[in-house]
N, C-alpha and C positions, 0 to 999 in steps of 0.2 A: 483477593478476588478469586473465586472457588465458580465460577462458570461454565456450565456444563460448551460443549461446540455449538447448539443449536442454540444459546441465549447469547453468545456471539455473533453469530448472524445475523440473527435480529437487530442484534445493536445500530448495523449498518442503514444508513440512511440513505436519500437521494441530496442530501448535504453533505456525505462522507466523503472525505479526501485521502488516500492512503499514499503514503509517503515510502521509498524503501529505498536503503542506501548498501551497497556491497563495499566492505572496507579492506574484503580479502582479496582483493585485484588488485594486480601494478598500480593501476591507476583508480581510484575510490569510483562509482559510478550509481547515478540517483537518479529515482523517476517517480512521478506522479500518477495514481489513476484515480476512477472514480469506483463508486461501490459496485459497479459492473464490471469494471475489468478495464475500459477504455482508458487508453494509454493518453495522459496531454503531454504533447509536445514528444520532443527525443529525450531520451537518458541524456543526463547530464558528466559529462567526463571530466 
């Protein structure tokens, strides 16, 4: 996949879900947004 930034963005929809988990904390820690940013719910610990 060879995509320039700006046909990434695009890609993003008003059905996008972005998922993101950090494995390098004590404790692993995961959260949910949507393609604007808005946080659902709390990080997951």
């Amino acid at each position: 996949m060879n995509y320039k930034q700006n046909e990434k963005i695009l890609q993003l929809t008003d059905k996008t879900l972005i998922i993101g988990v950090d494995i390098a904390k004590n404790k692993p820690v995961a959260r949910a947004q949507d393609f604007r940013g808005v946080q659902f719910g709390k990080p997951l610990l």
